[in-house]
LOLUM-772550 format. One record per residue: residue in one letter; x, y, z negated of N, C-alpha, C in turn. Coordinates in steps of 0.1 Angstrom, whole numbers, padded with zeros to 4 digits, always signed. Each point is the difference from the previous one (the first is absolute). Last residue first. Example, Ala and Ser with C-alpha at 12.3 -4.5 7.8 and 13.67 -1.06 7.14 Angstrom:
<setis>
S+0128-0022-0071+0009+0011+0000-0008+0011-0008
A+0003-0057+0001-0009+0012+0000+0009+0012+0000
</setis>
This chain:
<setis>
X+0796+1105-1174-0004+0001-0012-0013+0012+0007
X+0035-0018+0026-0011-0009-0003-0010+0005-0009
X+0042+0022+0014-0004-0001+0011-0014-0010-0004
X+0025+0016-0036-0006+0015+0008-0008-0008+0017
X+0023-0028-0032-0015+0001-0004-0010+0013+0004
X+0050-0016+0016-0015-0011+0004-0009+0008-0012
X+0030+0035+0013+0000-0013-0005-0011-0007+0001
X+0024+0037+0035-0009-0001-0006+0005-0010-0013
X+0028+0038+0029-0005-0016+0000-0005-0003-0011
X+0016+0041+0018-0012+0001+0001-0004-0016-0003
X+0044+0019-0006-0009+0004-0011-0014-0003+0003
X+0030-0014+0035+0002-0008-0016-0009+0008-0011
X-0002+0020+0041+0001-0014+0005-0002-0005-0016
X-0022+0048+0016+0017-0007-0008-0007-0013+0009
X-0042+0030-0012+0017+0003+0006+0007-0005-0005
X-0051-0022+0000+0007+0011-0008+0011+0002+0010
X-0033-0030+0017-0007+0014-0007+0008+0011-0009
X+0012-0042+0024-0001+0008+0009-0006+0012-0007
X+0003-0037-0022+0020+0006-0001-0005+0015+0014
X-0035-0037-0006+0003+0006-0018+0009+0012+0005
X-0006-0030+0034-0011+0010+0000+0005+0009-0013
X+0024-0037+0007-0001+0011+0005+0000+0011+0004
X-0021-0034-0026+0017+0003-0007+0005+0010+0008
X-0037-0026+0016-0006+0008-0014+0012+0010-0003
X+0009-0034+0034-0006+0014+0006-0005+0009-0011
X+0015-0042-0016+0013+0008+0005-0005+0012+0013
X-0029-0034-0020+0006+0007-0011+0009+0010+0004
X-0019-0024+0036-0012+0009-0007+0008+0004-0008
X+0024-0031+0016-0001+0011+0007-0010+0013-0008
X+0001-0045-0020+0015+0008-0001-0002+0012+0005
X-0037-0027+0009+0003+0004-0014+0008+0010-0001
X+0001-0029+0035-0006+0009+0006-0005+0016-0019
X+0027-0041+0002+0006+0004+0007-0006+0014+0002
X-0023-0036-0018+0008+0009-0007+0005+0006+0001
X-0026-0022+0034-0010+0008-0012+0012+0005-0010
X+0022-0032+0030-0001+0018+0005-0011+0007-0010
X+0031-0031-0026-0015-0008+0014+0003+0012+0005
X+0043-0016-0026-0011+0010-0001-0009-0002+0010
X+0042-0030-0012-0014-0007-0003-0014+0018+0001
X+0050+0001+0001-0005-0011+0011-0017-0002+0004
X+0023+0028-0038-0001+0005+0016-0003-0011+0009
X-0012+0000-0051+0007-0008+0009-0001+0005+0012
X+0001+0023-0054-0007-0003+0013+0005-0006+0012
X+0008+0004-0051-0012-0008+0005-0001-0001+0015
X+0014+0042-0025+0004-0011-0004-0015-0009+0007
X+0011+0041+0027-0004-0003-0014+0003-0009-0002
X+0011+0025+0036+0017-0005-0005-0009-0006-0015
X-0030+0015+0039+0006-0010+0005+0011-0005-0012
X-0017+0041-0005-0015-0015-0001+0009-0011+0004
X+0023+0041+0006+0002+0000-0014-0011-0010-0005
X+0012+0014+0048+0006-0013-0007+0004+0001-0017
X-0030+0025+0026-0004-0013+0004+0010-0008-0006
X+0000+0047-0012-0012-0005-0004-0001-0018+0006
X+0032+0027+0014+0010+0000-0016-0016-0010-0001
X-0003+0013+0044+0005-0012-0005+0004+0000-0014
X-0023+0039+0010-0009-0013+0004+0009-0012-0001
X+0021+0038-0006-0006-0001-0018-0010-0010+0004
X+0027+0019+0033+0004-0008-0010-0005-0002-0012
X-0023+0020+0033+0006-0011+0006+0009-0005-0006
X-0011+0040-0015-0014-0005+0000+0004-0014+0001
X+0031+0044+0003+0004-0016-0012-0017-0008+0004
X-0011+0045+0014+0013-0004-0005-0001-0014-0004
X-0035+0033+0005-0001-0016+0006+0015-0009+0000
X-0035+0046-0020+0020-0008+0005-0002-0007+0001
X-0043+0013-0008+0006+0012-0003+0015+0003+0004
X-0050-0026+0013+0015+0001-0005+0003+0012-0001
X-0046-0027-0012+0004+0014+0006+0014+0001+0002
X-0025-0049+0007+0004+0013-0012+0000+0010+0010
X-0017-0055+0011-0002+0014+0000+0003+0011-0014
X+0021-0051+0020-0010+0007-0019+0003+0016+0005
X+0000-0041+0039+0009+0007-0008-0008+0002-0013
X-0001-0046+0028-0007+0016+0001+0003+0006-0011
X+0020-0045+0027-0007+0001-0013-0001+0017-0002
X+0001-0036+0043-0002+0011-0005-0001+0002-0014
X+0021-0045+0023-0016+0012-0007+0008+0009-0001
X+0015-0055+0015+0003+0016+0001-0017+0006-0004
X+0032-0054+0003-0012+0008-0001+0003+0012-0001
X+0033-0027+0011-0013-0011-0003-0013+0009+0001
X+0043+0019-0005+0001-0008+0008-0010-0009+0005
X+0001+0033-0032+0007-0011-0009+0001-0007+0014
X-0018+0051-0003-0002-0010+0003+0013-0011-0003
X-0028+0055-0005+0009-0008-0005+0002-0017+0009
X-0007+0061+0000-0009-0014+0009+0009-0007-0012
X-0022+0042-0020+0015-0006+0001-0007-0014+0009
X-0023+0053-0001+0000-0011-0006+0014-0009+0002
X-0017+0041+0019-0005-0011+0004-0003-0012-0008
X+0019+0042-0009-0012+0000-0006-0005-0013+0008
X+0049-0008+0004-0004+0016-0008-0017-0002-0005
X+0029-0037+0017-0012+0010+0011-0001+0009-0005
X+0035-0044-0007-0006+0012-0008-0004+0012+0011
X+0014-0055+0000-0002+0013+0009-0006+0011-0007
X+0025-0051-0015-0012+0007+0000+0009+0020+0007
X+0011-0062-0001-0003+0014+0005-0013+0006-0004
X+0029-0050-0010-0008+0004+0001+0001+0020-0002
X+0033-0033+0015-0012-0012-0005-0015+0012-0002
X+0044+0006+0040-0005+0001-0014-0008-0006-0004
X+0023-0002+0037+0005-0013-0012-0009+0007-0011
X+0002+0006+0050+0008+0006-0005+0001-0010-0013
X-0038+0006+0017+0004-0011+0009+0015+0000-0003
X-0027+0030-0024-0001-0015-0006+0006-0008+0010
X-0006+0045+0013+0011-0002-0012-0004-0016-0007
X-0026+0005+0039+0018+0005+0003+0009-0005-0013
X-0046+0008-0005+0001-0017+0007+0020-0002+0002
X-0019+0046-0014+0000-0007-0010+0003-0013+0004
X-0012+0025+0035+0016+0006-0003+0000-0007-0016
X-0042-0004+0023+0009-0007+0004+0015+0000-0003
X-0038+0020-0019+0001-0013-0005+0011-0006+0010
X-0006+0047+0001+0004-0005-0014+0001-0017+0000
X+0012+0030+0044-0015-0005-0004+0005-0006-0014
X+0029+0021+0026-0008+0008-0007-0009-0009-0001
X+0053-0013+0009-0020+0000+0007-0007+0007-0012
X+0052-0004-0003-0004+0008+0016-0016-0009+0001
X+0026-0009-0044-0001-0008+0014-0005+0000+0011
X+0014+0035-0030+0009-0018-0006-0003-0004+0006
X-0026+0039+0006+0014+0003+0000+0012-0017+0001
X-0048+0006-0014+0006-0001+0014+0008+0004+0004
X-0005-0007-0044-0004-0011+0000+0001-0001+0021
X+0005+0041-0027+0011-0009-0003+0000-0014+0009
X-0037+0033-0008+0011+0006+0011+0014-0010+0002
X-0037-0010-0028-0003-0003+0014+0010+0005+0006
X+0018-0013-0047-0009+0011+0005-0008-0007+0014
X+0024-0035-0033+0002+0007+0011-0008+0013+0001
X+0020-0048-0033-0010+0011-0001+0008+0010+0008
X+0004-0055-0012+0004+0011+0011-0012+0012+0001
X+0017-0047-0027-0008+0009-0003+0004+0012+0008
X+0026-0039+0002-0012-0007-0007-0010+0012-0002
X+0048-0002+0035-0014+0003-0011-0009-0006-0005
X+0039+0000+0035+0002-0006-0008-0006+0005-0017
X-0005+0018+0047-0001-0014+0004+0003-0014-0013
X-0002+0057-0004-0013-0011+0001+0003-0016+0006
X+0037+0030+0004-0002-0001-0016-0017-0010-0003
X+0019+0011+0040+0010-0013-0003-0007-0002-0017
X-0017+0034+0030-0003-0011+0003+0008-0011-0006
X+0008+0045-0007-0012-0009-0009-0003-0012+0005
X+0040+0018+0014-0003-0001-0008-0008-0007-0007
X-0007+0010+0044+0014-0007+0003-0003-0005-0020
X-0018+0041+0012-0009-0009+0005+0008-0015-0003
X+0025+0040-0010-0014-0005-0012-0004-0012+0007
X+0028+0017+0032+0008-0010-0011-0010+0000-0009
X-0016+0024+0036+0003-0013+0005+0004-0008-0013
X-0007+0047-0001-0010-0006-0004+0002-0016-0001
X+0032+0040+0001+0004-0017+0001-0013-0002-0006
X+0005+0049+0006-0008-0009+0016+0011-0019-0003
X-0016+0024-0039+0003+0007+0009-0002-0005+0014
X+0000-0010-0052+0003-0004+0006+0002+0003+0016
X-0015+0026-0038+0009-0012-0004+0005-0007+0012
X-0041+0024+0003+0008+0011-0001+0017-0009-0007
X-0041-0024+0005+0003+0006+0017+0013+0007-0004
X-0014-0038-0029-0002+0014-0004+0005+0005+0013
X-0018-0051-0022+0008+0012+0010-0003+0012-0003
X-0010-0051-0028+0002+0020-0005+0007+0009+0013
X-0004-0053-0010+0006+0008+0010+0002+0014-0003
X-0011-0043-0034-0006+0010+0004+0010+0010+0010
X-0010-0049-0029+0008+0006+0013-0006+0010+0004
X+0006-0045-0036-0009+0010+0002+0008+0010+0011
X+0005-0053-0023+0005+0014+0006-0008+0010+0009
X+0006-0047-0041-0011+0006+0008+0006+0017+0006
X+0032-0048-0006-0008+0010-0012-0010+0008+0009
X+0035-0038+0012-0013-0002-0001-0015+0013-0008
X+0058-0009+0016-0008+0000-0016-0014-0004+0001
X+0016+0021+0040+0009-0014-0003-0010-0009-0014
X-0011+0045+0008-0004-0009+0011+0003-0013-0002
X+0025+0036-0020-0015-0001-0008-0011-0012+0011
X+0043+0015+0014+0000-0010-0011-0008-0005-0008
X-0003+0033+0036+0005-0018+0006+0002-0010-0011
X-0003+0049-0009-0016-0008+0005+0004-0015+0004
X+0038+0025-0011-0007+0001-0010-0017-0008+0003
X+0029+0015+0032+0008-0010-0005-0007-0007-0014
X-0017+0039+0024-0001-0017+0011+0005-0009-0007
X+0012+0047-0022-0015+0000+0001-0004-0017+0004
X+0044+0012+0002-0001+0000-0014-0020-0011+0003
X+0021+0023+0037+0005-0009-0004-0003-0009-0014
X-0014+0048+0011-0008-0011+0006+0010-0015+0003
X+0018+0034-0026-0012+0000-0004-0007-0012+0011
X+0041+0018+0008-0003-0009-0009-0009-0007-0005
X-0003+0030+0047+0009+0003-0018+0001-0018-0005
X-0047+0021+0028+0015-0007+0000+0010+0004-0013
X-0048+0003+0007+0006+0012+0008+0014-0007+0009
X-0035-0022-0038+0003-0002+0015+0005+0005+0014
X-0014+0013-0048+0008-0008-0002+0006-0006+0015
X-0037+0038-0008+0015+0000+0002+0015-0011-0001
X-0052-0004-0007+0001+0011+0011+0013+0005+0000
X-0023-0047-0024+0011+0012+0012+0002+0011+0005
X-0010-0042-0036-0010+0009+0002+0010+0004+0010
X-0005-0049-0027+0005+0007+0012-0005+0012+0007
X-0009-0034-0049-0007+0009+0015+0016+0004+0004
X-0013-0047-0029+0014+0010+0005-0007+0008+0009
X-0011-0036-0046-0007+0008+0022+0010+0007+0000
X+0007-0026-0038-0014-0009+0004-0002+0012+0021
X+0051+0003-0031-0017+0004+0001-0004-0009+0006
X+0044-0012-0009-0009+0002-0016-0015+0006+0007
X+0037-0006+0029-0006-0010+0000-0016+0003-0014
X+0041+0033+0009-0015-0003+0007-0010-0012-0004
X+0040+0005-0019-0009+0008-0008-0013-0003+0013
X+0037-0021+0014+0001-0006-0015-0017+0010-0006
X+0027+0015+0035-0011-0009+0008-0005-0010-0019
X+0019+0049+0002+0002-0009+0001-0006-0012-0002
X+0003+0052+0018-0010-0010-0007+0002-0015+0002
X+0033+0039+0014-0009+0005-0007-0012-0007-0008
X+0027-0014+0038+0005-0005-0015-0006+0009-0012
X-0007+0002+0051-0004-0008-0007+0005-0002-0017
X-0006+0050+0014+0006-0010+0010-0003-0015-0007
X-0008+0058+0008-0008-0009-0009+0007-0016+0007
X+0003+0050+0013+0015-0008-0003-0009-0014-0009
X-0031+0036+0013+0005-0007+0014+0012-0010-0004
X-0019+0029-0032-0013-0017+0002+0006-0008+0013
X+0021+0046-0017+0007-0013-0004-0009-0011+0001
X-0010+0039+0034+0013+0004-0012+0001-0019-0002
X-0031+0038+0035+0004-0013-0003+0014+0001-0009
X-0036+0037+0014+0013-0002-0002+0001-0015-0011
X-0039+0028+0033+0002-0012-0007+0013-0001-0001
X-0044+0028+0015+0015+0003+0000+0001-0012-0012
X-0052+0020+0023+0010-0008-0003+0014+0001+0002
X-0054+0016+0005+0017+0005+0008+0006-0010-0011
X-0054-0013+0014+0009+0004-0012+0018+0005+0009
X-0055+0008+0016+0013-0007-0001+0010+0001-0008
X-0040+0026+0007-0006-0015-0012+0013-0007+0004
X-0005+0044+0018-0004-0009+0010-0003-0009-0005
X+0023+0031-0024-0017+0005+0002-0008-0005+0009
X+0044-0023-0033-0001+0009+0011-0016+0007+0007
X+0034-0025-0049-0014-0003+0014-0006+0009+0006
X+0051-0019-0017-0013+0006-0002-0012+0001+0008
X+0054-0023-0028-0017+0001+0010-0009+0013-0001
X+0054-0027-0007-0006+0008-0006-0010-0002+0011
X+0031-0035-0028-0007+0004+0013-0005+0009-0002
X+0048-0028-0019-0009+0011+0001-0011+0006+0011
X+0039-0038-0030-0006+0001+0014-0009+0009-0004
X+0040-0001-0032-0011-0007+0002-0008+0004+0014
X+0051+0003-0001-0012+0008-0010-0005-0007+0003
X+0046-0023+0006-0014+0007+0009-0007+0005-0012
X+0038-0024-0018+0002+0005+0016-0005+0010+0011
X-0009-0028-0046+0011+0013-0001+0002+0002+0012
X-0042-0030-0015+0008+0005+0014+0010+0010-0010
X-0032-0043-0019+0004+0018+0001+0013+0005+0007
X-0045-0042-0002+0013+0006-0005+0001+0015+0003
X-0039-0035-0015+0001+0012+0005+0015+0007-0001
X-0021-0041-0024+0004-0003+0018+0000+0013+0005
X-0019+0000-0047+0011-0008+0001+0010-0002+0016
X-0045+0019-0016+0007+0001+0009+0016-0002+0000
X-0059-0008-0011+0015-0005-0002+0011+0011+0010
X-0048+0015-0014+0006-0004+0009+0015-0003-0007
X-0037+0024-0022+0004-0015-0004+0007-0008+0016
X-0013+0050-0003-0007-0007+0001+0001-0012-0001
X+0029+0028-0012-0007+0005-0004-0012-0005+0000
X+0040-0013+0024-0002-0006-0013-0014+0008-0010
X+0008+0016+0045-0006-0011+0002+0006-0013-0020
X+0010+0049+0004-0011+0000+0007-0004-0013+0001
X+0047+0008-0009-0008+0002-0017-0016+0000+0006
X+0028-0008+0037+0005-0011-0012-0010+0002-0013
X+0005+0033+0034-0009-0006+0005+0000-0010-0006
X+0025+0034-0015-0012+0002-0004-0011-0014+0006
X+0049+0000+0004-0006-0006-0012-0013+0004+0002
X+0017+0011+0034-0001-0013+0003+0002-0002-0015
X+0004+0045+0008-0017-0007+0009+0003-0013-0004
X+0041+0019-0018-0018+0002-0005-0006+0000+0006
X+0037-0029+0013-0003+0011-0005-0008+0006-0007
X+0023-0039+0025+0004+0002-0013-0002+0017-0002
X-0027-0033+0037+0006+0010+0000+0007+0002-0017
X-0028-0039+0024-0004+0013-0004+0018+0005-0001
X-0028-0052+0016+0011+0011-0002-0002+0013-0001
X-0030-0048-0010+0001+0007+0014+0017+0008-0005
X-0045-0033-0017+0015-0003+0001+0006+0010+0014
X-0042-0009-0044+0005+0010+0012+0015-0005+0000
X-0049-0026-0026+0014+0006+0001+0007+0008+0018
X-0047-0018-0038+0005+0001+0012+0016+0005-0005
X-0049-0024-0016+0013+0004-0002+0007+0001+0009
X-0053+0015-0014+0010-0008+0006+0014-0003-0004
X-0041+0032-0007+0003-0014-0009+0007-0008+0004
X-0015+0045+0026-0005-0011-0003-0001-0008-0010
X+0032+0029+0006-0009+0007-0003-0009-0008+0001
X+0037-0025+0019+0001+0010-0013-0013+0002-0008
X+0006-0001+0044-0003-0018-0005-0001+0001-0014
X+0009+0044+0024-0015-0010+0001-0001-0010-0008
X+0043+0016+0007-0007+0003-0006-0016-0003-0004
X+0026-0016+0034+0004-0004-0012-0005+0000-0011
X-0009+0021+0038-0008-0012+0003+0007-0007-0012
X+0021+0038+0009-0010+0007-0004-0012-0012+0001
X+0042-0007+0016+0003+0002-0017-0015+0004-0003
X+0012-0007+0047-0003-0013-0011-0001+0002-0014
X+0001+0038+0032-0010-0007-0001+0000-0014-0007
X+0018+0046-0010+0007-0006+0002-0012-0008+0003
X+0010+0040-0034-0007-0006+0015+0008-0014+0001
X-0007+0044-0039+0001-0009+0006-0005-0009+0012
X+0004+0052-0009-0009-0010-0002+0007-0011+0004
X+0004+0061-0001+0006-0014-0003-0012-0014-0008
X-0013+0053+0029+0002-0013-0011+0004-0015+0004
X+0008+0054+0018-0005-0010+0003+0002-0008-0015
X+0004+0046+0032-0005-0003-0012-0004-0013-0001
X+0007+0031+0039+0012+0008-0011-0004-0016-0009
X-0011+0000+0053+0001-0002-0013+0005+0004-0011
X+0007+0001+0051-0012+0014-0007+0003-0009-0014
X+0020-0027+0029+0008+0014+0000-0009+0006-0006
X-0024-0041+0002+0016+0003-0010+0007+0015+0002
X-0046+0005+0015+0007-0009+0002+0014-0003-0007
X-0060+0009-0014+0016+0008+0011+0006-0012+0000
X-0043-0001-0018+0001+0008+0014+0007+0004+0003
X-0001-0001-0058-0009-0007+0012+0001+0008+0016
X+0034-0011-0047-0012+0012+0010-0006-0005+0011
X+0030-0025-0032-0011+0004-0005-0008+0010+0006
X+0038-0039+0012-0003+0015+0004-0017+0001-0005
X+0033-0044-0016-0011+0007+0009-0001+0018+0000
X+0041-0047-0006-0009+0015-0002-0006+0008+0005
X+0020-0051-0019-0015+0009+0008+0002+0014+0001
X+0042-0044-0015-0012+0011+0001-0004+0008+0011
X+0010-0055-0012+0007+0016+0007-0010+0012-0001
X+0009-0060+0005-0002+0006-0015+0003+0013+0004
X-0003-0046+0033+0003+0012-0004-0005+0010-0010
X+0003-0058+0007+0000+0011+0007+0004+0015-0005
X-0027-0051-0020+0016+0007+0006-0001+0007+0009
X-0025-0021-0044-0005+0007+0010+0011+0003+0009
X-0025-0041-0037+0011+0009+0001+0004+0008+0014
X-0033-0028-0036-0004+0005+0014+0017+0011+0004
X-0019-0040-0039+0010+0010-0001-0003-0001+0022
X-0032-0024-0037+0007-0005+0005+0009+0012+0006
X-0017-0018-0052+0002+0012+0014+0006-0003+0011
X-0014-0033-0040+0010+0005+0005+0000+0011+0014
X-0035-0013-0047+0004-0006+0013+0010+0009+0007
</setis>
């Protein structure tokens, strides 16, 4: 039976983490290179799963931006749609984690920003069954976020299943909190699958109360939201109905990539043959979540984003 193809757009870039613990980029001598990127690392998931996925983003004509090419083919991620900048190096973030548990952060933006519509031609899109939308940088501006709207409008148009994840990042965006907000809001109004932090979730529509700031993003257009609580658990709701579905108690160890490896987990059940998004009850719905807190949970226990993503027989078996 015919796979149905999960394909991912957004930012592809390397990680580099500061291997010392309790300091700050200026104190750092020592750090590890790691792929990143939040939709590619939800790619991958789909991947490592049994999925079929593909990455449609921009990298750099260099060696970070092959390595990040030979990294997600490594994990059967398509990447046919991943162009190559002669113009810009590949985008680069460095991190660390400070004695306060805050991370310091420096971010040199490169070729994911020159990313423009014709990079993925509406002909190939059409070919996936879901189209995620990840962000923490596609929405900066540039090209990139032209590309980014232009590209969901069409996945919209089409009728295909569109996934949406905001991914803010304080340190990205700065004091244009206003334009994320502005953003996401346009990007959820035209969702079938809207996955938010709490921090995120009051942020997008200024009320702290989970069920009411979810009523928002559905009043908005989304069809169905889930809220990831950390140990709380994930809220979910289809507009009709909402639960708490309760986390999978681990020890973590990195929590990295976690939030992309919960949607690579939701929309790698949703892309199985057979399955009618129309037709899912919430008891399945509520299914999905459970699976994609297990997946997680899984990714929270080891370091990395991508090396820590599990396979369905590590996550069931």
């Amino acid at each position: 039976m015919q796979e149905n193809e999960v394909l991912c757009v957004g930012e592809l870039l390397i990680d580099f983490f500061c291997t010392e613990a309790g300091v700050n980029l200026s104190q750092g001598e020592h750090f590890m290179k790691q792929a990143g990127g939040a939709p590619a690392n939800v790619a991958a998931a789909v991947s490592r799963l049994g999925g079929k996925a593909a990455f449609a983003g921009k990298v750099g004509s260099d060696p970070f931006g092959d390595f990040l090419v030979q990294t997600l083919n490594e994990v059967r991620v398509n990447t046919e749609l991943v162009a190559r900048d002669t113009l810009s190096l590949t985008t680069m973030a460095f991190v660390s984690l400070q004695k306060d548990g805050e991370r310091d952060f420096m971010f040199n933006r490169g070729a994911d920003g020159n990313f423009t519509r014709s990079d993925v031609p509406l002909s190939r899109l059409k070919q996936a069954t879901i189209v995620h939308f990840g962000s923490a940088t596609a929405m900066l501006g540039g090209s990139s976020l032209d590309a980014y709207f232009y590209l969901m409008e069409n996945v919209k148009r089409e009728g295909q299943f569109l996934s949406f994840d905001p991914n803010y990042r304080s340190s990205l965006w700065g004091s244009r909190t206003q334009d994320f907000v502005d953003f996401a809001r346009k990007g959820a109004s035209m969702a079938d699958f809207v996955k938010v932090s709490g921090e995120e979730l009051e942020l997008i529509t200024g009320n702290g109360d989970v069920t009411s700031g979810v009523k928002l993003l559905h009043e908005l257009g989304a069809r169905t939201v889930a809220v990831t609580l950390g140990r709380e658990g994930t809220f979910f709701s289809n507009n009709e109905y909402h639960a708490e579905v309760p986390s999978i108690p681990v020890q973590s160890v990195d929590s990295t990539g976690a939030g992309d490896a919960f949607v690579g987990a939701v929309l790698f059940q949703l892309s199985r043959p057979n399955m009618n998004f129309e037709g899912i009850t919430f008891s399945q719905w509520a299914d999905i979540i459970t699976f994609a807190n297990k997946v997680g949970a899984f990714v929270c226990t080891k370091v990395g984003a991508i090396s820590a993503l599990p396979s369905y027989k590590e996550v069931e078996g």
